[in-house]
C-alpha positions as a Python dict, from the first residue, in 0.01 Angstrom:
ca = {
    (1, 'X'): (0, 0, 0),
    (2, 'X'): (323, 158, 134),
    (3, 'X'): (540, 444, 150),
    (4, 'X'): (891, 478, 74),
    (5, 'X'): (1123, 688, 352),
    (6, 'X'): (1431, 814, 267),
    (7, 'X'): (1552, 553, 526),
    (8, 'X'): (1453, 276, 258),
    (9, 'X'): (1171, 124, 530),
    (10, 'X'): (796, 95, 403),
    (11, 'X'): (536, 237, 680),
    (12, 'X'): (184, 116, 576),
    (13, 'X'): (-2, 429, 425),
    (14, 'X'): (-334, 282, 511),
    (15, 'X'): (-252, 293, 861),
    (16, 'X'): (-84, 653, 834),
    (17, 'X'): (-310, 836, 580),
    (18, 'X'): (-626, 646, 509),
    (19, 'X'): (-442, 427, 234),
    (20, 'X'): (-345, 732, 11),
    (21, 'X'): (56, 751, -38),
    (22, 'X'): (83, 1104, -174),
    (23, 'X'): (329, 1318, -291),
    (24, 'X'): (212, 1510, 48),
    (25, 'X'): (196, 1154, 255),
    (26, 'X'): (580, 1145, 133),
    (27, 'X'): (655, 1482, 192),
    (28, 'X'): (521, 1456, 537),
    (29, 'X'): (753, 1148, 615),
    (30, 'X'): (1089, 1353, 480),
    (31, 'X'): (976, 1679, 748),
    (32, 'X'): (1161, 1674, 1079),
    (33, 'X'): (829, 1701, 1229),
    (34, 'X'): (697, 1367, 1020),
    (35, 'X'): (987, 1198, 1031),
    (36, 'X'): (949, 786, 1120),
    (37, 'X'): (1252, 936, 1393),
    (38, 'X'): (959, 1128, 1517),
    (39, 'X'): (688, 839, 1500),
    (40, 'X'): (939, 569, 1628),
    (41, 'X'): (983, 792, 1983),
    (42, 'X'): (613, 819, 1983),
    (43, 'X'): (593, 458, 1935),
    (44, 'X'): (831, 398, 2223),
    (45, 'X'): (675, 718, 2479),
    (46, 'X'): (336, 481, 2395),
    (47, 'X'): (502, 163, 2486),
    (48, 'X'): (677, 305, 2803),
    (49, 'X'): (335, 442, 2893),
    (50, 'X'): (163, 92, 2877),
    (51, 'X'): (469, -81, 3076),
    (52, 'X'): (412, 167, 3336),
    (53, 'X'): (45, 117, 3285),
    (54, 'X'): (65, -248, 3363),
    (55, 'X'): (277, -234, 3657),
    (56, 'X'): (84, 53, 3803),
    (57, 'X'): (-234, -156, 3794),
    (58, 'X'): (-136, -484, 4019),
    (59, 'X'): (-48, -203, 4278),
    (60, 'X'): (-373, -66, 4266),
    (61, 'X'): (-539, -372, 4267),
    (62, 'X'): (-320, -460, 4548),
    (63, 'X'): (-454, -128, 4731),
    (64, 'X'): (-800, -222, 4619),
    (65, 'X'): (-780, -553, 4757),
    (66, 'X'): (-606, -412, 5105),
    (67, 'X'): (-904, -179, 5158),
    (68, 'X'): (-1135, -449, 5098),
    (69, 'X'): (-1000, -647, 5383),
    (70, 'X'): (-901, -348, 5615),
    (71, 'X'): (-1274, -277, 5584),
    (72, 'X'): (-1354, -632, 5655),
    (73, 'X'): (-1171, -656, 5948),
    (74, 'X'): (-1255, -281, 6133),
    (75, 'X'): (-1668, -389, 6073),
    (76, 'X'): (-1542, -747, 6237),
    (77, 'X'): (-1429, -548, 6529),
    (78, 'X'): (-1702, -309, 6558),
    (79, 'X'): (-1954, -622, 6556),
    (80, 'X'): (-1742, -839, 6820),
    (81, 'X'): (-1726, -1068, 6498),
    (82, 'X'): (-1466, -1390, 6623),
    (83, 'X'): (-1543, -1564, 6249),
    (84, 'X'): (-1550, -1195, 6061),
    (85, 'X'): (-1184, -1103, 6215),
    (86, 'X'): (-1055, -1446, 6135),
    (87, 'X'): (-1208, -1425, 5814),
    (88, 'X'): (-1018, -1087, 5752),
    (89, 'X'): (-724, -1208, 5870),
    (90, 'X'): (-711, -1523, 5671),
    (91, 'X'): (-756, -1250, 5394),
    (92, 'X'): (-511, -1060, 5447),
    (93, 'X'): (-244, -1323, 5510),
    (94, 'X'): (-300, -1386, 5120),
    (95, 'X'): (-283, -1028, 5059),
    (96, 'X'): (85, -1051, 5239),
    (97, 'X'): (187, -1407, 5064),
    (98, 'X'): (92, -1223, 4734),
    (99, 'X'): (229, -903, 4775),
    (100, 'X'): (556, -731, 4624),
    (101, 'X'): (483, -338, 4699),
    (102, 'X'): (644, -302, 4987),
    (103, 'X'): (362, -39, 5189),
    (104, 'X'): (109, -317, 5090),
    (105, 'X'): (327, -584, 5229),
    (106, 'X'): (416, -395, 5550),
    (107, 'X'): (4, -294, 5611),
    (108, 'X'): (-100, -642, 5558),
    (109, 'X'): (124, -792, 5790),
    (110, 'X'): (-8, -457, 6054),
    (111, 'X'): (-352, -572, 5994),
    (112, 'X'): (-274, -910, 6080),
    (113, 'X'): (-145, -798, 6413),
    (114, 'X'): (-459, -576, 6473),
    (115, 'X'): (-704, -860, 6398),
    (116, 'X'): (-521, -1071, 6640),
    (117, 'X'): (-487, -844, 6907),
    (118, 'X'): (-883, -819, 6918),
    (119, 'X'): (-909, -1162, 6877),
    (120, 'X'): (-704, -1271, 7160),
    (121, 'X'): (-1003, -1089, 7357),
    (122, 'X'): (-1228, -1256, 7261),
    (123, 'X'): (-1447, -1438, 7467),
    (124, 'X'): (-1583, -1739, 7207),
    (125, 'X'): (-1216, -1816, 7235),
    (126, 'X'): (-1023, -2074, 7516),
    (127, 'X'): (-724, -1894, 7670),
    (128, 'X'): (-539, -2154, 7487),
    (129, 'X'): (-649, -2017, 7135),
    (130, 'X'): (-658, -1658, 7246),
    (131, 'X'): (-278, -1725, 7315),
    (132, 'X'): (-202, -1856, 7002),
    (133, 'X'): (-397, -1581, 6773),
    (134, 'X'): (-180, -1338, 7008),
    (135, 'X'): (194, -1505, 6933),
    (136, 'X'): (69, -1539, 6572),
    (137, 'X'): (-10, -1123, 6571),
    (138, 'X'): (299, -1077, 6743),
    (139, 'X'): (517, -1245, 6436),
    (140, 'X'): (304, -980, 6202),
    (141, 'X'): (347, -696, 6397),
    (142, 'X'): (734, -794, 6402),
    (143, 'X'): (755, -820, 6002),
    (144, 'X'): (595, -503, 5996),
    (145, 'X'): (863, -323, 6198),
    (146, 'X'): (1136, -503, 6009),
    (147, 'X'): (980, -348, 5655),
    (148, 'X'): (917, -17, 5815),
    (149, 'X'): (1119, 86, 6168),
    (150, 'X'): (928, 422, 6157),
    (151, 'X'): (604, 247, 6177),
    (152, 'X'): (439, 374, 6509),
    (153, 'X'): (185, 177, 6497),
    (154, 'X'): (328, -159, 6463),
    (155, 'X'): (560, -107, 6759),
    (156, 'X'): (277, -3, 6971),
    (157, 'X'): (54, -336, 6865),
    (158, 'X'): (350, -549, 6874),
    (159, 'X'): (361, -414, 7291),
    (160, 'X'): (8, -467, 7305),
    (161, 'X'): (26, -842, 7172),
    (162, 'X'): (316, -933, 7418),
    (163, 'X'): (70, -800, 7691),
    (164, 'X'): (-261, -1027, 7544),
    (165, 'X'): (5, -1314, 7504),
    (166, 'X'): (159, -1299, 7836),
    (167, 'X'): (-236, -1251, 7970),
    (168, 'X'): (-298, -1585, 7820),
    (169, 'X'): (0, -1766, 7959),
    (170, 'X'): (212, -1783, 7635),
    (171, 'X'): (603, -1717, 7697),
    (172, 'X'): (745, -1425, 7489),
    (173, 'X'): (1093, -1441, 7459),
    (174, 'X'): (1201, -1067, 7595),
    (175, 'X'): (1375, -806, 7413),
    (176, 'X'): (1761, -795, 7384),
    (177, 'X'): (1875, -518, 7665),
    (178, 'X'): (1943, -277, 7382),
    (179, 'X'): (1626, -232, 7205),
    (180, 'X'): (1408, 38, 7261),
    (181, 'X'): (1098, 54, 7458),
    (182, 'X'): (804, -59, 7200),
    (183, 'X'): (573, 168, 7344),
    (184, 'X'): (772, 447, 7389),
    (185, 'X'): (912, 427, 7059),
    (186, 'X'): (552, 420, 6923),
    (187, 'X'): (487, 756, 7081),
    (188, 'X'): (818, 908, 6964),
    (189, 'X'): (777, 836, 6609),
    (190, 'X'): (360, 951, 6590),
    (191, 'X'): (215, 1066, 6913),
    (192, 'X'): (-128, 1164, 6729),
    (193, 'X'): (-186, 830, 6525),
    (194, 'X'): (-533, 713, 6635),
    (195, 'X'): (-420, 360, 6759),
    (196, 'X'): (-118, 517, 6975),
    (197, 'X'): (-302, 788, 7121),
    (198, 'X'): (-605, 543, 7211),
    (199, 'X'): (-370, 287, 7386),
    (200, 'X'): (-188, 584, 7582),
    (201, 'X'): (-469, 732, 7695),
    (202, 'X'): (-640, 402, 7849),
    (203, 'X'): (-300, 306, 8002),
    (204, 'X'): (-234, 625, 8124),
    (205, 'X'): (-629, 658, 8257),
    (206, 'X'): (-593, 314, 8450),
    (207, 'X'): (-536, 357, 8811),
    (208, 'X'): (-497, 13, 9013),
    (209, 'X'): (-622, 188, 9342),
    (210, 'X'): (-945, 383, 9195),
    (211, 'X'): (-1075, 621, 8991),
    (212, 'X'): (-933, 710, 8624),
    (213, 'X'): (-640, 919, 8581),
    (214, 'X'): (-723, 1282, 8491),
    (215, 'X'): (-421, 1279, 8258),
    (216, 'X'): (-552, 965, 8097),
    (217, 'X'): (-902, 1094, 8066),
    (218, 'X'): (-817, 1459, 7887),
    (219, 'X'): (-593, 1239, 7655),
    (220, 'X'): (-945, 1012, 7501),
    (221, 'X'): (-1098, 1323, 7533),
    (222, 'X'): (-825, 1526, 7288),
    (223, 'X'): (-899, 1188, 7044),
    (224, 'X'): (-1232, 1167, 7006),
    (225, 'X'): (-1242, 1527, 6962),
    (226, 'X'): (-997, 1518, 6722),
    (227, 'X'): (-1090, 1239, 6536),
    (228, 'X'): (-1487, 1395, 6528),
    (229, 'X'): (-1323, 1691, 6361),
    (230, 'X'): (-1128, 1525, 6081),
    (231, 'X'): (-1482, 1331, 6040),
    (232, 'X'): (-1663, 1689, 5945),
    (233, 'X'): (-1377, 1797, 5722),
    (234, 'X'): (-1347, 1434, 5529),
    (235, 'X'): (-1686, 1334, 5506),
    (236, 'X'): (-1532, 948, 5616),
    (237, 'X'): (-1784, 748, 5784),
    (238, 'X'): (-1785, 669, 6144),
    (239, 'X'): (-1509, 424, 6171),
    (240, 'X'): (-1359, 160, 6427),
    (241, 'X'): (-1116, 455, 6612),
    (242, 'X'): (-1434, 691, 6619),
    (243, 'X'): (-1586, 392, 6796),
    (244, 'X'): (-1306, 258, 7008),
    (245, 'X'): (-1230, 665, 7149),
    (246, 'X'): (-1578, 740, 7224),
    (247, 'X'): (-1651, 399, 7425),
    (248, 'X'): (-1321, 454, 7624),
    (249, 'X'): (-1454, 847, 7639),
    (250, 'X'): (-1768, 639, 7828),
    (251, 'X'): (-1549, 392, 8035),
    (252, 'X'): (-1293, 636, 8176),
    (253, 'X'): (-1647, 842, 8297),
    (254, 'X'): (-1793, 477, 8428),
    (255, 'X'): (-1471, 431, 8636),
    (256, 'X'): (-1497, 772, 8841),
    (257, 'X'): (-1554, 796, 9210),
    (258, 'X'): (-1912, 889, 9149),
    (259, 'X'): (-2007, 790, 8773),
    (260, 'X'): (-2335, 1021, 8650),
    (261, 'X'): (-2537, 839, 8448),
    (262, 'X'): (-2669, 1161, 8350),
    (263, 'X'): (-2363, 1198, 8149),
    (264, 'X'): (-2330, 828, 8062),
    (265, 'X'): (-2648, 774, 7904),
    (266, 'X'): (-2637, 1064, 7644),
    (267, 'X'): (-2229, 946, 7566),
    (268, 'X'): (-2359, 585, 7495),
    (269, 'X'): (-2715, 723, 7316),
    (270, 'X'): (-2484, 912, 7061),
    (271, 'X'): (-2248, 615, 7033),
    (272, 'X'): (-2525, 365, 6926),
    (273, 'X'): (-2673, 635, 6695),
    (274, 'X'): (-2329, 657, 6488),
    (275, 'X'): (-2276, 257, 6493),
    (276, 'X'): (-2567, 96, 6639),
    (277, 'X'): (-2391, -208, 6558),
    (278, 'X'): (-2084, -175, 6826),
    (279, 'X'): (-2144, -428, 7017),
    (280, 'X'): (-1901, -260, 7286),
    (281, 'X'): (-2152, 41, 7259),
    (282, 'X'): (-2442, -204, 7334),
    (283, 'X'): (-2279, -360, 7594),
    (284, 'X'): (-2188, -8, 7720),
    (285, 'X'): (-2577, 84, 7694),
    (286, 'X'): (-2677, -214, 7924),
    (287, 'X'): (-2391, -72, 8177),
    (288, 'X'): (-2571, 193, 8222),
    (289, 'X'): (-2949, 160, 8158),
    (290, 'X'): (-3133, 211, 8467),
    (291, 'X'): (-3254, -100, 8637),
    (292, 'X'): (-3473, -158, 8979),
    (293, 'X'): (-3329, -371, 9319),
    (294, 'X'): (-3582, -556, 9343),
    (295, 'X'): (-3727, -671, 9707),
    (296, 'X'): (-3552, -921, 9971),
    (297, 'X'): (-3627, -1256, 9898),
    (298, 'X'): (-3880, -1454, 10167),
    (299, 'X'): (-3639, -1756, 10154),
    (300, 'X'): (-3479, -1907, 10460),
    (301, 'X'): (-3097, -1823, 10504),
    (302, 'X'): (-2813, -2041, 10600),
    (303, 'X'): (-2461, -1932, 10750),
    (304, 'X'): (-2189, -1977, 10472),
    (305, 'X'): (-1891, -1783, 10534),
    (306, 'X'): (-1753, -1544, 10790),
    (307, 'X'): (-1447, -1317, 10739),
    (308, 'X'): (-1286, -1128, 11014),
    (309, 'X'): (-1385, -729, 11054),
    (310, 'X'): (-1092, -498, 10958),
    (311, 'X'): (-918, -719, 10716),
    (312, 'X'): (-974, -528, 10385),
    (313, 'X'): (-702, -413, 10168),
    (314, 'X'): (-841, -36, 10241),
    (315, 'X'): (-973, 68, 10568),
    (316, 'X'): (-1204, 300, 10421),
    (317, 'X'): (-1344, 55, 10159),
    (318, 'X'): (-1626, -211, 10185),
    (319, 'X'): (-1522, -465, 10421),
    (320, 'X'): (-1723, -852, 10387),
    (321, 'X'): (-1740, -1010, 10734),
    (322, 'X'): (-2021, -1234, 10652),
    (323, 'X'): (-2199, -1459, 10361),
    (324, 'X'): (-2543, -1593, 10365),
    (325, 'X'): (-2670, -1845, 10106),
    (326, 'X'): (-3058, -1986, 10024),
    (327, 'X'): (-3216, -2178, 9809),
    (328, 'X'): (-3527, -2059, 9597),
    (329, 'X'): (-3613, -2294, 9312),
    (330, 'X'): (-3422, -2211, 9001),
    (331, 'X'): (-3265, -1946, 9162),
    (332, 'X'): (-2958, -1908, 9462),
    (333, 'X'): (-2907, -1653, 9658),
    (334, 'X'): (-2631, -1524, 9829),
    (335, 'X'): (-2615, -1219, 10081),
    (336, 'X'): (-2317, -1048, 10144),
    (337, 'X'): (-2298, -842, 10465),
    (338, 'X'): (-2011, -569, 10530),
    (339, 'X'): (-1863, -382, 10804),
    (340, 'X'): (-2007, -63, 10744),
    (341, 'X'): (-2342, 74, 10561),
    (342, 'X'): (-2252, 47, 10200),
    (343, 'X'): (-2137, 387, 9942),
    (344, 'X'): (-2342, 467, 9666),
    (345, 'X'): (-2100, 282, 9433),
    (346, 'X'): (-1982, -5, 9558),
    (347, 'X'): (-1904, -401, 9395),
    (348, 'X'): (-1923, -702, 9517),
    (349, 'X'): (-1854, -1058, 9313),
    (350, 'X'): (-1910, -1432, 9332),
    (351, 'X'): (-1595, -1608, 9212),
    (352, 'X'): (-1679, -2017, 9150),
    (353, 'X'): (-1432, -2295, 9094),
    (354, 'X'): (-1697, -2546, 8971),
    (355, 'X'): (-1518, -2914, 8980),
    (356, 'X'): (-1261, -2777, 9315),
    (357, 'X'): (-945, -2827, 9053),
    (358, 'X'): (-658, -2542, 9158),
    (359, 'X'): (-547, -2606, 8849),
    (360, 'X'): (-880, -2499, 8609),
    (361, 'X'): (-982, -2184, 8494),
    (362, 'X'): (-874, -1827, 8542),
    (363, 'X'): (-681, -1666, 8819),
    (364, 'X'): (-856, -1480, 9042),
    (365, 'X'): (-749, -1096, 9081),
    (366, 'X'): (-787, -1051, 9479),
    (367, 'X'): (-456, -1019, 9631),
    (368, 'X'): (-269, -1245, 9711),
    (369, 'X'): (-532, -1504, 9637),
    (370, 'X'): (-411, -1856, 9447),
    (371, 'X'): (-786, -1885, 9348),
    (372, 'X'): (-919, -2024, 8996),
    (373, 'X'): (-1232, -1996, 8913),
    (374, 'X'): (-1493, -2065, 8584),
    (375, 'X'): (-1759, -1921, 8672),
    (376, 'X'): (-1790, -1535, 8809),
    (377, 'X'): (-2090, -1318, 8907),
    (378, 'X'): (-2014, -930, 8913),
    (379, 'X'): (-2218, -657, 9056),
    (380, 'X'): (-2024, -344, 8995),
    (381, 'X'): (-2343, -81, 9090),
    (382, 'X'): (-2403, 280, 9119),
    (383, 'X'): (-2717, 351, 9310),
    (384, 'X'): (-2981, 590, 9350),
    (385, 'X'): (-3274, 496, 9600),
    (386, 'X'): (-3441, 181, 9446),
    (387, 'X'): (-3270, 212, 9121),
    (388, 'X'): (-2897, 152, 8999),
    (389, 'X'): (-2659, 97, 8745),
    (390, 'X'): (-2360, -83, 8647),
    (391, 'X'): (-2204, -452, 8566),
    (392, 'X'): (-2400, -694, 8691),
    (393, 'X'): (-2423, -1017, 8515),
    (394, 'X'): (-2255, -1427, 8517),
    (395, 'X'): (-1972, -1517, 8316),
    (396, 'X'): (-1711, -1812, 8275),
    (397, 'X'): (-1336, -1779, 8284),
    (398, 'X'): (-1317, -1694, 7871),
    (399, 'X'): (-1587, -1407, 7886),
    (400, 'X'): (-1375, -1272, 8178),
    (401, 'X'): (-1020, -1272, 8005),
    (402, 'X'): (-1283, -1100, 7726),
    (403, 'X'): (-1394, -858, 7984),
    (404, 'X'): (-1757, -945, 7904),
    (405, 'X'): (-1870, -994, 8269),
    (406, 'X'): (-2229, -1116, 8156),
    (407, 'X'): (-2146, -1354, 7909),
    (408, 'X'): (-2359, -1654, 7998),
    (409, 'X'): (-2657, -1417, 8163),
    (410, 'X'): (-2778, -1087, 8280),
    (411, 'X'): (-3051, -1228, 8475),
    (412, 'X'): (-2927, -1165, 8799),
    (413, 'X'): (-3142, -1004, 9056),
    (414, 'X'): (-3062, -751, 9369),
    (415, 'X'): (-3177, -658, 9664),
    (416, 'X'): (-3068, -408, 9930),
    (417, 'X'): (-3041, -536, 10299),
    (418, 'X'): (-3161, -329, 10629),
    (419, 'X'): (-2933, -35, 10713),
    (420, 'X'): (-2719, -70, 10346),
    (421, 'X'): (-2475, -324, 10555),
    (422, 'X'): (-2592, -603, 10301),
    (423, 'X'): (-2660, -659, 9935),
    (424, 'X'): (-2873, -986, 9810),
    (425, 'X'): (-2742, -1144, 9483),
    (426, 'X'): (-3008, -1389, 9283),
    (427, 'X'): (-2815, -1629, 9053),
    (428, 'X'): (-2980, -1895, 8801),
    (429, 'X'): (-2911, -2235, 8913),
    (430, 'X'): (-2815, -2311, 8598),
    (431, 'X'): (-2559, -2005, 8516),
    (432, 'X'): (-2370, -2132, 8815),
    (433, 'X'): (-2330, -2551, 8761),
    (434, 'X'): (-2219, -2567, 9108),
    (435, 'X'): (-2144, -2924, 9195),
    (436, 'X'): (-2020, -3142, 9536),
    (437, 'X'): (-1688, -3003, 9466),
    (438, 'X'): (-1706, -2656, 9391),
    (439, 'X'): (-1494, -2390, 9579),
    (440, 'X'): (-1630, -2012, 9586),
    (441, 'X'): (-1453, -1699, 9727),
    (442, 'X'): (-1696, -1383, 9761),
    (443, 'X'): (-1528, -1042, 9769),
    (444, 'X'): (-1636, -686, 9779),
    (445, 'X'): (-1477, -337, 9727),
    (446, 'X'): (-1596, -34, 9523),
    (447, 'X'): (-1710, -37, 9212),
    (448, 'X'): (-1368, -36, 9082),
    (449, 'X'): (-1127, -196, 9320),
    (450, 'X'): (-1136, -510, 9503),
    (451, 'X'): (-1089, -438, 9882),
    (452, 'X'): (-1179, -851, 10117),
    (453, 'X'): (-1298, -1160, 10041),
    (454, 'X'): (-1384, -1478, 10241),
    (455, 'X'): (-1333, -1797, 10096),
    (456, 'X'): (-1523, -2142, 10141),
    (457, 'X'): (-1422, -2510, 10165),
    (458, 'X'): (-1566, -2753, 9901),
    (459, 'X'): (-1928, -2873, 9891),
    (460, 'X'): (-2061, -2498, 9764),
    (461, 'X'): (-2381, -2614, 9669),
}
């Protein structure tokens, strides 16, 4: 059934008024209020609204989609994941292919650059791989700046790539002499965004010649503190910055002069209770868990190196000016003798080019030195009578670019000589592979600095 207007066009009365065209149906059509003028522009506001409706919802889905994966990705990190980050980032590449919004499109490239910057530190990874994850975050972190140049934290990951890249032998083409500083621009546009203030503070903290920087230090502090804060008010969940400011809150304490593991101990206990699953926090934990020298070795011990007195980099520092190797079954042993008694922090490390090639493996950091090696054994201790902590552990060239110093084992085994002039290292045979041909350099310092080495001919075994 229909209704006449006065416009000549038929509305269906069933829809309208139950099927009833009235005298007071009609009469309601004819008033300015129920006018089909009137009904039309509702017609049309309702159309609008479901336009709007359906291009409002990709968007969201888009954001849904982006917090899926930026959740993927931060867990990834926070487990030392290699397959979970690439995962993410394969994720999020689709996320960019797909996306038209132009925040969404700008964060998913962003993310892509974050994942690779933690891959490329990875240690399951090859310095070849680690170099190519880091030139492909480095194109992201790029398209990010070109969709948003107020983006602080794309400049300051697209500096931190070119650093990983360059780390991992990959040229990267530098900036034209007229573009600004990436990291300086970073902190210019948001001094206080979690990821700049985090990579200030451990640059500024790092100090080639010893202990953390004060200024570095009170900046992690500021971040974690901050970041704890905005925790209480938000009710958010622990997340990866909460993480990554309270480990480097731990590691700016482990590199002082005198690290307290009174104060480490609690840092790393309340770390692990907020994300027992950081594996940085675990690794952290095993820095600085108390552990026992245990006693000299009855083996018989055979000259191996010698190394002038007086040579070190730093008068004042540990000085090698012997090495003394044995055999014991499964085990080798190595004691390293020094100039003077030995501080209560000190290091000392085992560097090994396995098959002699000057060619294989990863630089080696002492100065000066040409040295490769693929295999390294780090004891980086604090000591207190017949206990200690610190780095101690065997690792190959990857887990050392990773700075996961006991990637293939923590079974190594110490022992203090007479007087504190020597330390006794005891290495699985098999953590070592030494063959006919292997090269080793053993150096010493502090705990944080490298000070003398000596280094031996081939035939290491």
């Amino acid at each position: 059934m229909a209704c006449q207007t006065d416009g000549g066009v038929a509305l269906n009365a069933e829809l309208v008024f139950g099927g009833v065209c009235s005298a007071n149906a009609q009469a309601f059509l004819r008033t300015p209020g129920g006018s089909l003028s009137h009904i039309a522009g509702m017609r049309n506001l309702l159309i609008l609204f479901l336009l709007l409706l359906l291009a409002v919802l990709p968007l969201r889905a888009a954001d849904r989609e982006l917090g899926l994966a930026r959740e993927m990705l931060e867990d990834a990190v926070i487990r030392d994941d290699a397959d979970g980050m690439q995962l993410a980032r394969e994720r999020l590449l689709r996320i960019a292919a797909d996306a038209n919004d132009r925040v969404v499109l700008r964060d998913a490239h962003y993310l892509v650059a974050l994942s690779a910057f933690f891959e490329s530190f990875s240690a399951y990874r090859d310095v070849a791989a680690s170099g190519r994850v880091a030139a492909t975050g480095i194109r992201h972190s790029d398209r990010a700046i070109e969709l948003d140049p107020q983006f602080a934290d794309a400049w300051m990951i697209s500096a931190a790539l070119r650093r990983n890249a360059q780390r991992a032998g990959v040229v990267v083409p530098a900036d034209p002499p007229t573009a600004p500083n990436r990291v300086k621009r970073a902190i210019e546009l948001d001094a206080r965004s979690p990821l700049v203030a985090l990579l200030s503070g451990a640059a500024r903290s790092m100090n080639p010649n010893g202990a953390a920087n004060p200024e570095g230090v009170q900046m992690i502090d500021d971040l974690a503190a901050r970041l704890d804060a905005d925790r209480a008010a938000t009710g958010r969940r622990f997340g990866l910055w909460d993480a990554q400011a309270h480990a480097w809150k731990i590691l700016v304490r482990i590199a002082a002069n005198e690290p307290s593991a009174e104060t480490l101990r609690p840092l790393t206990a309340q770390l692990l209770t907020q994300r027992p699953d950081f594996a940085l926090g675990q690794f952290l934990a095993e820095s600085v868990a108390e552990r026992r020298f245990v006693a000299a070795p009855s083996v018989v011990w055979q000259p191996f190196l010698t190394d002038p007195a007086g040579d070190g980099n730093v008068a004042s520092h540990p000085d090698v000016i012997a090495v003394d190797r044995a055999d014991s079954g499964d085990r080798l042993w190595y004691r390293v003798t020094f100039r003077e008694p030995l501080p209560r922090s000190f290091g000392t490390n085992i560097v090994v080019n396995r098959n002699g090639d000057p060619a294989a493996g990863m630089a080696w950091w002492g100065n000066g030195s040409t040295f490769r090696f693929d295999r390294l054994v780090t004891a980086w201790i604090s000591r207190d009578g017949d206990r200690y902590f610190g780095r101690v552990g065997v690792t190959d060239d990857d887990g050392a670019r990773g700075l996961r110093f006991s990637g293939i084992t923590t079974d190594v085994q110490l022992a203090m000589g007479p007087g504190d002039r020597s330390v006794m290292i005891g290495v699985p045979r098999s953590a070592l592979e030494l063959t006919e041909k292997s090269t080793i350099v053993v150096a010493g310092g502090t705990h944080l600095v490298w000070n003398d080495d000596a280094t031996s001919p081939a035939n290491s075994r």
